[in-house]
C-alpha positions as CSV (number, residue, x, y, z in Angstrom):
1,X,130.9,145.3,37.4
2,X,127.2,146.6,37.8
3,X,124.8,145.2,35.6
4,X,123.7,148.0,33.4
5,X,120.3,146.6,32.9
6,X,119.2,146.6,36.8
7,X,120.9,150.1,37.5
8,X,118.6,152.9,36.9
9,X,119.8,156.6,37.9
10,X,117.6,158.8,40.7
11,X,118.5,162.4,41.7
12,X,117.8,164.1,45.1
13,X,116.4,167.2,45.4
14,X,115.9,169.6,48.3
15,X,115.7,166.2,50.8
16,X,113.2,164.4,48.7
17,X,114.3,161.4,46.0
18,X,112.9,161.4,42.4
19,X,113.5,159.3,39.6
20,X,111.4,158.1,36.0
21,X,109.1,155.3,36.1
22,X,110.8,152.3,34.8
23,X,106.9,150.6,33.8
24,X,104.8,153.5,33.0
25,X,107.8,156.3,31.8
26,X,106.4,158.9,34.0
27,X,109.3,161.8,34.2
28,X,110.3,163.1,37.7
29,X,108.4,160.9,40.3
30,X,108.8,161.3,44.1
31,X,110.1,158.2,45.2
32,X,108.6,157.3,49.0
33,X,112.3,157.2,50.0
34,X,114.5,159.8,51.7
35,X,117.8,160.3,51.6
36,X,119.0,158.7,54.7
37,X,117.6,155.3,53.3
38,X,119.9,155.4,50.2
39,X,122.8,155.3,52.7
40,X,120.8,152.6,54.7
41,X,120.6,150.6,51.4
42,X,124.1,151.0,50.4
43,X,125.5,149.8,53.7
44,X,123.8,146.5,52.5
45,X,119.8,146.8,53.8
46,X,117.1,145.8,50.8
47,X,114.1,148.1,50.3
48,X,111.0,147.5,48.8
49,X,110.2,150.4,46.3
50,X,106.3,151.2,45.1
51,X,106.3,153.8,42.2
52,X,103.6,156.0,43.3
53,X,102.6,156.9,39.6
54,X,101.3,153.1,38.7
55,X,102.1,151.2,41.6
56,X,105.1,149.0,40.0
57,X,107.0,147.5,42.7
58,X,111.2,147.0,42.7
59,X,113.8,146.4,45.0
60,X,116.3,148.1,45.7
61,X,119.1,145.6,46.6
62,X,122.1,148.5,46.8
63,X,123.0,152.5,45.5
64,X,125.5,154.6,45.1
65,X,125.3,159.0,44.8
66,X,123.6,158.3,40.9
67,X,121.7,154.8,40.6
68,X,119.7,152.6,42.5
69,X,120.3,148.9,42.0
70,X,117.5,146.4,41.5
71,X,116.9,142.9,41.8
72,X,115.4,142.9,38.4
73,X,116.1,144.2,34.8
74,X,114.5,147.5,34.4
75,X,116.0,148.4,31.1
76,X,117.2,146.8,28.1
77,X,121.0,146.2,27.1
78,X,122.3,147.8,24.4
């Protein structure tokens, strides 16, 4: 099972990757990662993620076609 609190959901648009800040709650931030990396990182390769909106760093340790999973919590349970 997924752990809920280190999934958090992206959508693609038109070729580019956005997604809300998990640190500073900005709505609809381009991610710097394109499409073709989201298959990359669910085929098992780890990418380091820099949120362009206040420079909070993740990574992305897997995905699927709705989240990006983390290495850390980025939201709370329940």
């Amino acid at each position: 099972m997924i752990p809920f609190e280190r999934a958090w959901p992206y959508d693609v648009m038109m070729k580019d990757v956005f997604a809300s800040c998990p640190f500073c709650g900005t709505d609809n931030v381009l991610l710097p990662l394109k499409p073709r990396e989201i298959k990359e990182i669910s085929q098992g390769k780890k990418k380091l993620l820099v949120f362009p909106c206040c420079h909070g760093k993740l990574t992305v340790v897997d995905a699927d076609q709705d989240y990006l999973l983390t290495d850390t919590a980025v939201r709370r349970r329940g």
